[in-house]
C-alpha positions as CSV (number, residue, x, y, z in Angstrom):
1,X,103.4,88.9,126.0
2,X,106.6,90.2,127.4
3,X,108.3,93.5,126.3
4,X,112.3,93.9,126.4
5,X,113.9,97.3,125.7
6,X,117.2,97.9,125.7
7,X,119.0,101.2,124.7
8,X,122.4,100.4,122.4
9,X,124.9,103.1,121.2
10,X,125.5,101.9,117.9
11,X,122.7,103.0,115.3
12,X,124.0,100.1,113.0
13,X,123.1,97.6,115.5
14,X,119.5,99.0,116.0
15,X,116.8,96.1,115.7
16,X,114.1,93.8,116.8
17,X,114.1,90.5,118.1
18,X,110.5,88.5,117.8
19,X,110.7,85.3,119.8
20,X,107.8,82.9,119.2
21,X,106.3,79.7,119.7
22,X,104.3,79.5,116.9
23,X,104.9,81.9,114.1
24,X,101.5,83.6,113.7
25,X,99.3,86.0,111.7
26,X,100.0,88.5,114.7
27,X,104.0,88.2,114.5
28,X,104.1,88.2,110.5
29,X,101.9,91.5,110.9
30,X,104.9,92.7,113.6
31,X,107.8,92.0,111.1
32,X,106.5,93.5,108.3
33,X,106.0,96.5,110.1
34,X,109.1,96.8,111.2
35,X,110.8,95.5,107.9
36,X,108.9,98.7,106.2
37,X,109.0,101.1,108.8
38,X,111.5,103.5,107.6
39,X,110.9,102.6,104.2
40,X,111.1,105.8,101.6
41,X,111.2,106.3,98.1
42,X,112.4,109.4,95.7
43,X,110.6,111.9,94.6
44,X,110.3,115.3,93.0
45,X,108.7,118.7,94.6
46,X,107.1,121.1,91.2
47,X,109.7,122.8,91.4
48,X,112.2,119.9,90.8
49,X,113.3,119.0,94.0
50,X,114.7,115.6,94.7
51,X,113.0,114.8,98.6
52,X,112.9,111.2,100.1
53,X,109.6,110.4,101.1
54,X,108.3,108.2,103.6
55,X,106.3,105.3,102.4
56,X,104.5,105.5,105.7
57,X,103.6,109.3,104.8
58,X,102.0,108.3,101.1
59,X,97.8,109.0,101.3
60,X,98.0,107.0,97.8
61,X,99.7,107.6,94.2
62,X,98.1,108.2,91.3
63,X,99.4,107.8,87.0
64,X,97.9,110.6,85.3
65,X,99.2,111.6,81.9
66,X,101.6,108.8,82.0
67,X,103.5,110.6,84.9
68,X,103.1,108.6,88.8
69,X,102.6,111.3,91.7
70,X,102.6,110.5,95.4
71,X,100.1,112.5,97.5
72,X,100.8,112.8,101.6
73,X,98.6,115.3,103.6
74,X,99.6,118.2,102.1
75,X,102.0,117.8,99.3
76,X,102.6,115.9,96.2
77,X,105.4,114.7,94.2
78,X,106.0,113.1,90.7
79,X,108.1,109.8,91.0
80,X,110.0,108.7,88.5
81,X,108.7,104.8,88.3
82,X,106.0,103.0,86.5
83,X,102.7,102.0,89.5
84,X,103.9,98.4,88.6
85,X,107.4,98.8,89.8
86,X,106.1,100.7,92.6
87,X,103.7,97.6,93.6
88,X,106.7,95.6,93.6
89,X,109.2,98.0,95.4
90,X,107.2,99.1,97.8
91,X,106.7,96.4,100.6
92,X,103.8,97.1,102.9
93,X,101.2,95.3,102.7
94,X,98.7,98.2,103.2
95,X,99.7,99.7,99.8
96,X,96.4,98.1,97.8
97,X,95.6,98.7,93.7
98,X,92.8,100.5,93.6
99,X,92.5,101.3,89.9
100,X,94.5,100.6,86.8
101,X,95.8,104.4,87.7
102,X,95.9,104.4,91.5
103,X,96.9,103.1,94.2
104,X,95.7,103.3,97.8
105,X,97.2,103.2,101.6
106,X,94.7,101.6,103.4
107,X,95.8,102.6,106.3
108,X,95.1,106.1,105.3
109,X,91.5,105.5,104.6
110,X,89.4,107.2,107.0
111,X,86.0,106.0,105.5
112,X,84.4,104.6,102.6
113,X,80.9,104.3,100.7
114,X,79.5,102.1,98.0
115,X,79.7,103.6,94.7
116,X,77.9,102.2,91.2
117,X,78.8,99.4,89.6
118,X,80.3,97.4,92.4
119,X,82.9,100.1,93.1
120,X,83.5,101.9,96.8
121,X,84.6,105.1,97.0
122,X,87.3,105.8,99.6
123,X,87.6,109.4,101.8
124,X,91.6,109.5,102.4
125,X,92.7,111.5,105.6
126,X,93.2,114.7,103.2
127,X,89.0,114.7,102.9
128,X,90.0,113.4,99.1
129,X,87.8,110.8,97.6
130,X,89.4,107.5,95.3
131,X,87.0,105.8,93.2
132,X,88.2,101.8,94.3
133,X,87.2,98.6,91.7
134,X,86.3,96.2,93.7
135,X,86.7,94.2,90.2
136,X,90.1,92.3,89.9
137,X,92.6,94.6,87.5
């Protein structure tokens, strides 16, 4: 597969071209990282902050209390959406339900073991562990 770079001066013009013969698993897997790289949403520090976060960043989020937080490595904010609208905003495919309350980046899982009850429990790259249904929600 051949690689062309090319360095442009305008950062409105900044992009990526996939050329294909056969649109494949591989290249779908290419655009949607690009299409979400970059990607953030708003949230809030404790003491009120507004910060963008990077989607990219996000270990999982979590509803407790009827409030949605986002946990990176070492911070966490409360966003102000419902985990539904976030399942529908957000557009990386690695962003998985694990719970009615949670839910996970899987690319942020660094291992996993089985759990009762057909459930896995996940260790995310802050040593935190997420109880994951394997049961549809």
């Amino acid at each position: 597969m051949n690689i062309t770079e090319r360095e442009i001066d305008d950062p409105e013009k900044e992009g990526v071209i996939l050329e294909y013969v056969n649109f494949t698993k591989e290249f779908a897997e290419i655009k949607e990282y690009v299409r979400s790289k970059g990607e953030s949403i708003r949230g809030y520090t404790e003491k009120k902050e507004c910060v963008s976060i990077r989607t990219e960043d996000i270990l999982y989020f979590e509803e407790v209390e009827n409030k949605v937080f986002a946990y990176t490595s070492n911070e966490f904010y409360e966003i102000k959406s419902r985990l539904y609208q976030l399942e529908e905003k957000i557009i990386r495919k690695c962003m998985k339900r694990a719970s009615k309350t949670t839910i996970v980046n899987a690319d942020r899982i660094v291992s996993v073991r089985t759990a009762l009850n057909g459930r896995l429990y996940v260790r995310m790259e802050n040593e935190e562990e997420i109880l994951f249904s394997l049961m549809p929600l």
